[in-house]
N, C-alpha and C positions, 0 to 999 in steps of 0.2 A: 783649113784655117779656122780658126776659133778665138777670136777676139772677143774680148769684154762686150756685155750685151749693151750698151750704149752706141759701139761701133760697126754693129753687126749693118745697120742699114746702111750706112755708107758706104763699108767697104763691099756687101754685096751687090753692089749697083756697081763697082768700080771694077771686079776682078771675073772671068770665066773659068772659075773653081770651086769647089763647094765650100758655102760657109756655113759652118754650125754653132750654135750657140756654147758655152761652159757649161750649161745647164739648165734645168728647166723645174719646177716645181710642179708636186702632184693636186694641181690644183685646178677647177675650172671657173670662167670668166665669173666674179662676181665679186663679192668682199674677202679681198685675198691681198691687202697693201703689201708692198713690197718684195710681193714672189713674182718671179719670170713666170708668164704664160706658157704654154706650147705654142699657142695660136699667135701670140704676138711675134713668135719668137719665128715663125713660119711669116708672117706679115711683115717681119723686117728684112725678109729677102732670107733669110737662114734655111737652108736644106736639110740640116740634122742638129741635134746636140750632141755632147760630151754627156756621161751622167757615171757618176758615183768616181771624178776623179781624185787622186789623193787629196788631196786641196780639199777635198771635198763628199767625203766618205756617206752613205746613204747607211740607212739598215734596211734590210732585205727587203721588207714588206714595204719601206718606203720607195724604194729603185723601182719594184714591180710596178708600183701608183705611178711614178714621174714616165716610168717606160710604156705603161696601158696611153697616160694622158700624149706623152710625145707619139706613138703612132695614130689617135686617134686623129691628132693634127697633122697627119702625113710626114714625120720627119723620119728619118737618119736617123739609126742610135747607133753610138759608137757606148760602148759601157765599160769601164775600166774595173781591172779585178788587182789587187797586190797580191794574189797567192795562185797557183793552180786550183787549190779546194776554193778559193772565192769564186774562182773563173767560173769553174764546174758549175757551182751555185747559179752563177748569171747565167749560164747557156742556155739557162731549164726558163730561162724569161724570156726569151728568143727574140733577144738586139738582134741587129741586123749585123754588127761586128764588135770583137771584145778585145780588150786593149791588157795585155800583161803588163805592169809598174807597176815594181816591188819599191818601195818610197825607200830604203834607205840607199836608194842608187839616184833616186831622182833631181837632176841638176848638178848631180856628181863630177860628170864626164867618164864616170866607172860606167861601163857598156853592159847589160844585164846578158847582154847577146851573146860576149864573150866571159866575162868575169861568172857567172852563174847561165851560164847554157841550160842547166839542167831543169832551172827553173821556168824556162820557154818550151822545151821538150817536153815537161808534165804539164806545163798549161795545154799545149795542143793535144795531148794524150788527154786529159779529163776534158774538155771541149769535145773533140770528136767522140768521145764514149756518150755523149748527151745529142750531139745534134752536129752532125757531118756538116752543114749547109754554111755552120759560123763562122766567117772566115778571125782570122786571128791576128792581132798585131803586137807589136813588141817596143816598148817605151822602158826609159829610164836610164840615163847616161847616154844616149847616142847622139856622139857629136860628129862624124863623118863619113864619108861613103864605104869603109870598110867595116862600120857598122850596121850598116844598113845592112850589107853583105852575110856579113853573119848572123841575122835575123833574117833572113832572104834563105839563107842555106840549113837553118833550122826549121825551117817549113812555113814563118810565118809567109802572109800576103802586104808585109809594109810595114810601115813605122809611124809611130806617136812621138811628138819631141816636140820642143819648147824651146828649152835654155839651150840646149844645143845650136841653136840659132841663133836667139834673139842675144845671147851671150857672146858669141862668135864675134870678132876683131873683124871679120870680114864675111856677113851673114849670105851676100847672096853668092859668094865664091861656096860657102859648105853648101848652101841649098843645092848650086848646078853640082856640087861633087856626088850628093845625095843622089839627086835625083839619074846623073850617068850610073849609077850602080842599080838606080831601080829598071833602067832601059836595058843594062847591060843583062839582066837575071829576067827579064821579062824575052831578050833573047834565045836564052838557053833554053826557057821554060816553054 
């Protein structure tokens, strides 16, 4: 979960799930108005951030800064790539996991999983040619359990989603549909 950093302390005191920040800025405690800490962002109950999502796109050398300062603070980085060659890029910074959204799928309900497979296939391919260890995930259109599925059978380890939810007529019926597909492929596997 990754709520807005104003609700990150509440709702980490409320839920026994990981909650990570949107983000965090490559910056350390001082004269720094208006950036997210890492340390804060660890002090508000948060276990990892998000960093370089489309929302919110980094340059290289800036991710590297925001990802040095977020594990200095102990967190989680999930790092978001739009391309396979960006992914690749990210690998070589060694998040702990890399999120594929390709943004013109994002909030779509068009599934990258199914609609562009190929594009989950070369991210995992240029990922593991950098660093076997990164597990992989797969965002952008996934609105229900048979997407997950197909991001499940493409090799990722799970799924990134949003609007796929919070958009949903009936969020917490897709989330338990979701989540039977992650128990059902955690079976198999």
């Amino acid at each position: 979960m990754a709520p807005q950093f104003s609700d990150l302390s509440p709702i980490a005191r409320e839920v026994n799930i990981p909650v990570l920040a949107q983000h965090v800025d490559p910056v350390k405690p001082g004269s720094h108005t208006g950036h997210i800490l890492a340390e804060a962002v660890r002090e508000a109950g948060a276990t990892g951030t998000l960093l370089n999502h489309s929302e919110r796109r980094l340059k290289l050398e800036v991710l590297k800064e925001s990802l040095t300062r977020a594990k200095e603070a102990g967190l989680t980085i999930v790092a978001c790539g739009d391309t396979p060659e960006a992914c690749r890029q990210i690998a070589g910074l060694n998040p702990d996991l890399i999120a594929i959204e390709p943004p013109e799928l994002i909030g779509t309900g068009i599934p990258v999983s199914k609609a562009k497979p190929e594009i989950v296939t070369d991210t995992l391919r240029e990922v593991r040619e950098v660093n076997l260890a990164i597990p992989v995930l797969c965002g952008a259109g996934i609105t229900d359990g048979s997407d997950v599925e197909a991001a499940l059978k493409l090799g990722t380890c799970g799924v990134l989603l949003a609007s796929g939810v919070v958009k949903a007529k009936k969020p917490e019926k897709v989330l338990e549909e979701m989540a039977k597909a992650l128990v059902k492929a955690s079976k198999k596997g």
